[in-house]
C-alpha positions in Angstrom: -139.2 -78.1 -167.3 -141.4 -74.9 -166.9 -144.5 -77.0 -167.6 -144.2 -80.1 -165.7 -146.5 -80.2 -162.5 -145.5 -83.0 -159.8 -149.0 -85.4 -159.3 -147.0 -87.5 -156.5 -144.0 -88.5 -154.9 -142.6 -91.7 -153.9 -140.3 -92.5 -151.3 -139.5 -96.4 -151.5 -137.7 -97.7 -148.9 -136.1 -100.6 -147.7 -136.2 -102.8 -144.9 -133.4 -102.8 -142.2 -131.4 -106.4 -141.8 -134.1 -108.7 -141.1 -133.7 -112.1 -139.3 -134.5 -114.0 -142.2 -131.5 -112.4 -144.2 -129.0 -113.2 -141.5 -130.0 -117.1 -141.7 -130.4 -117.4 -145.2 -134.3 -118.1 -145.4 -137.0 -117.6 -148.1 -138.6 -114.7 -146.3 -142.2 -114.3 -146.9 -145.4 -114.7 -144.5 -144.1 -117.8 -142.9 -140.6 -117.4 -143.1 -140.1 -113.7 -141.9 -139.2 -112.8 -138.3 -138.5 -109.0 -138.6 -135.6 -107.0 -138.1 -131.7 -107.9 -136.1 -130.8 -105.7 -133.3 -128.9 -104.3 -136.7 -131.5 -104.0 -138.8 -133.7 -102.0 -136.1 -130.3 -99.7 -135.5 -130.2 -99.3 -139.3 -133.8 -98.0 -139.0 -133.3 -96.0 -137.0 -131.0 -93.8 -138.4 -133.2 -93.6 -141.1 -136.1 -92.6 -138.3 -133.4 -89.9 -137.2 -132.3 -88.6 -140.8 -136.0 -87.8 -141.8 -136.5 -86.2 -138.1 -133.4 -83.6 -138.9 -135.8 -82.1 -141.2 -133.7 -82.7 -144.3 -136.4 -85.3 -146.6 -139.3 -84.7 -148.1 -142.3 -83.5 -145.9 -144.2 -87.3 -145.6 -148.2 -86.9 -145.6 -149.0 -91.1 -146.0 -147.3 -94.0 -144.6 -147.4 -97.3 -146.5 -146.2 -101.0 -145.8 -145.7 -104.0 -147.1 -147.4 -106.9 -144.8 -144.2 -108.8 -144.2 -142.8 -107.9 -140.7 -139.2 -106.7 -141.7 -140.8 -104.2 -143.7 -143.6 -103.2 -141.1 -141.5 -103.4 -138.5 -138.8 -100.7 -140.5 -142.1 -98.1 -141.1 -143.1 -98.4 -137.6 -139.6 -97.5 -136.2 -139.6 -94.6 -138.4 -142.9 -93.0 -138.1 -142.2 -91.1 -135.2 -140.0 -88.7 -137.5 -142.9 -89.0 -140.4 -145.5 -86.1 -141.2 -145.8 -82.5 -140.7 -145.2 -80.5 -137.1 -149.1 -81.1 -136.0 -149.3 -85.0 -136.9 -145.8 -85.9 -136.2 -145.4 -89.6 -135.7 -149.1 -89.9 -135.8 -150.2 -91.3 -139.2 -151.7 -94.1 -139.6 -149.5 -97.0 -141.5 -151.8 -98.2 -144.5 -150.5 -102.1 -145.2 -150.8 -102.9 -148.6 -150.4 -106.6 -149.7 -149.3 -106.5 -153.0 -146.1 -104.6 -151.8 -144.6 -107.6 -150.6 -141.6 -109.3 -151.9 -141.7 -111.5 -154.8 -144.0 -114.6 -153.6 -142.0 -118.1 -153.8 -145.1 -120.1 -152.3 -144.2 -123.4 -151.1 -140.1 -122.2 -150.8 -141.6 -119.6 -147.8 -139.8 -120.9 -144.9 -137.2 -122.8 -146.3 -133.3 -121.7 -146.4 -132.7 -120.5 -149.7 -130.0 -123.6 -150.3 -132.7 -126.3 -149.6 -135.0 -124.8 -151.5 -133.2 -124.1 -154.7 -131.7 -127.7 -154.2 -135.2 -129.2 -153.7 -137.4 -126.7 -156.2 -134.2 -126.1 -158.8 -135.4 -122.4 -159.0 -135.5 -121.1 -162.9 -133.5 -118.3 -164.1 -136.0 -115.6 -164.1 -133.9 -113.3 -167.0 -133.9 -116.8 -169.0 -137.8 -117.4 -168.5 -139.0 -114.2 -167.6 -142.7 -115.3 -168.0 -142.5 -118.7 -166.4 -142.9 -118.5 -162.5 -139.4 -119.0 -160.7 -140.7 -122.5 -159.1 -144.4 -123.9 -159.5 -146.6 -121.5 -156.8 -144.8 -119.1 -156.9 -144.3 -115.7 -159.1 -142.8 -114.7 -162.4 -140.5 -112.2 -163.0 -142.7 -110.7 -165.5 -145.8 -111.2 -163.1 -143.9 -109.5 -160.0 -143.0 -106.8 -162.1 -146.7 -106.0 -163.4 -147.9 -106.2 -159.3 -145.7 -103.9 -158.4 -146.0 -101.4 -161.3 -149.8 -101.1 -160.9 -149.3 -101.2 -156.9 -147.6 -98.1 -157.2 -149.1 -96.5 -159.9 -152.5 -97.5 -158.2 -151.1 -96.0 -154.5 -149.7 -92.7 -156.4 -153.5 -92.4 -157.9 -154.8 -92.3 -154.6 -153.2 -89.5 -152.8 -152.8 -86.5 -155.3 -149.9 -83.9 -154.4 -148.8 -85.8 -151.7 -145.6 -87.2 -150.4 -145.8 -90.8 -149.9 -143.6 -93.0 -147.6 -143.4 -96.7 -148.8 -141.9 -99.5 -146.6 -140.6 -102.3 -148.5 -138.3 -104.9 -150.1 -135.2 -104.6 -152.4 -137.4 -106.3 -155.2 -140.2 -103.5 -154.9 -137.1 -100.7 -155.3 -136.2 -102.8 -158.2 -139.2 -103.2 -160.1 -139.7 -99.4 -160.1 -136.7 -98.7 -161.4 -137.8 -100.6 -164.5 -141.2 -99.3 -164.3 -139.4 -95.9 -164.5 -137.2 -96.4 -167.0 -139.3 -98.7 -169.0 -137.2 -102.0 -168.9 -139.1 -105.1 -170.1 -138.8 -108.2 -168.0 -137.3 -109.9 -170.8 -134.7 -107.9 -171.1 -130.4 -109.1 -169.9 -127.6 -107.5 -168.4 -130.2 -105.1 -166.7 -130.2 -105.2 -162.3 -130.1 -103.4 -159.8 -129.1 -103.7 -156.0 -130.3 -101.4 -153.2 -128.8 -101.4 -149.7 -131.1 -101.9 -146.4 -133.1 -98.8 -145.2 -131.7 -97.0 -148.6 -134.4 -94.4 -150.4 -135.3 -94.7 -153.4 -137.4 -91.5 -154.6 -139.8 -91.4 -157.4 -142.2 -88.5 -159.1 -145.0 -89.2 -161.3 -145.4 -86.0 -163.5 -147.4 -84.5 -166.1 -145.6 -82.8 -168.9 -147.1 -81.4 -171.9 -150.0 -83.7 -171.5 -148.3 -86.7 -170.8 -148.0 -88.6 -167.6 -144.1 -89.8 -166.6 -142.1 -91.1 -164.0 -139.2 -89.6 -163.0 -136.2 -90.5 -160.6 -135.5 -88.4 -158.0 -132.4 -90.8 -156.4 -131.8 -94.1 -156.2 -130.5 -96.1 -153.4 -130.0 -93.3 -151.0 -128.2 -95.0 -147.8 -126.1 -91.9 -146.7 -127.4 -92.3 -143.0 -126.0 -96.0 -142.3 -122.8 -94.2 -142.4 -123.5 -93.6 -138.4 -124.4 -97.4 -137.7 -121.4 -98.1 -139.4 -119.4 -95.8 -137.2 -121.2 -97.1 -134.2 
């Protein structure tokens, strides 16, 4: 479109395998250990994939709290910025791009928990949190939408790196395409490490997402091959 101007880019990515994955625990403040000698290989080869020169140019570094995620953006950065700064930006951690809270399950493996809590089915009850203290679909959804929004706000024309959780690619794919929590049959899955690239435009006076790609894991192919 000869009139659309790009106001900021996202590059939402995932955590490598973390630890709490691997043993089947609720992984929030308490309950996350990081990354697996996998997951730090599978960041890596994102690390190497932006340092081939073949992503976007990245001029701020974002990260979830949560150690899997921190620990994937910090294994990364080396390869992040232009010639001058390279590997020397500073990681802004931003708490509201953690995972979807589960309060008192954090810590817990996901079988005791469900068994002792009896998680809801958040596309049944959208609105209604997923066990008392913790989120809502619909209220997860809303954090990360204005997270985002409120990040790609901050740094105009810029290219934005964002280290993060499968739920946070998730909900901006239905912030993009404008899917209401209460709506079924509507989910997504993105691999660990994978990219997930957004634009917020303006065209003909109106301000848009746009999806660049989704789920972009091309460079696990060499940890697979490993």
């Amino acid at each position: 479109m000869a009139d659309e101007q790009v106001l900021s880019r996202l590059l939402i990515v995932r955590h490598g395998e973390s630890v709490a994955m691997a043993d089947g625990v609720v992984g929030g403040p308490k309950g996350c250990r990081g990354l697996t000698e996998l997951g730090r290989a599978q960041a890596a080869a994102l690390r190497d994939r932006f340092a081939a020169g073949r992503e976007p140019e990245v001029q701020v570094v974002y990260s979830s709290p949560l150690p899997r995620a921190r620990e994937t953006t910090e294994i990364v950065l080396p390869a992040l910025g232009t010639d001058s700064e390279r590997g020397n930006l500073e990681i802004h951690v931003h708490d509201d791009l953690e995972e979807m809270r589960l309060g008192p399950a954090d810590g817990m493996t996901w079988e005791a928990a469900r068994e002792h809590f009896g998680f809801i089915q958040p596309m049944d009850q959208p609105y209604t949190p997923v066990l008392e203290g913790g989120e809502s679909r619909a209220g997860f959804r809303h954090r990360v939408a204005q997270t985002l929004n409120d990040i790609a706000a901050a740094h105009p024309a810029k290219t934005v790196f964002v280290g993060c959780h499968g739920g946070i690619s998730s909900a901006a794919m239905a912030m993009a395409f404008g899917i209401a929590p209460s709506q079924r049959g509507v989910g997504v899955v993105t691999a660990v490490t994978a990219i997930t690239e957004l634009e917020l435009l303006e065209w003909s006076g109106r301000r848009l997402w746009q999806v660049r790609r989704f789920n972009d894991a091309a460079h696990l192919a060499a940890v697979e091959a490993a």
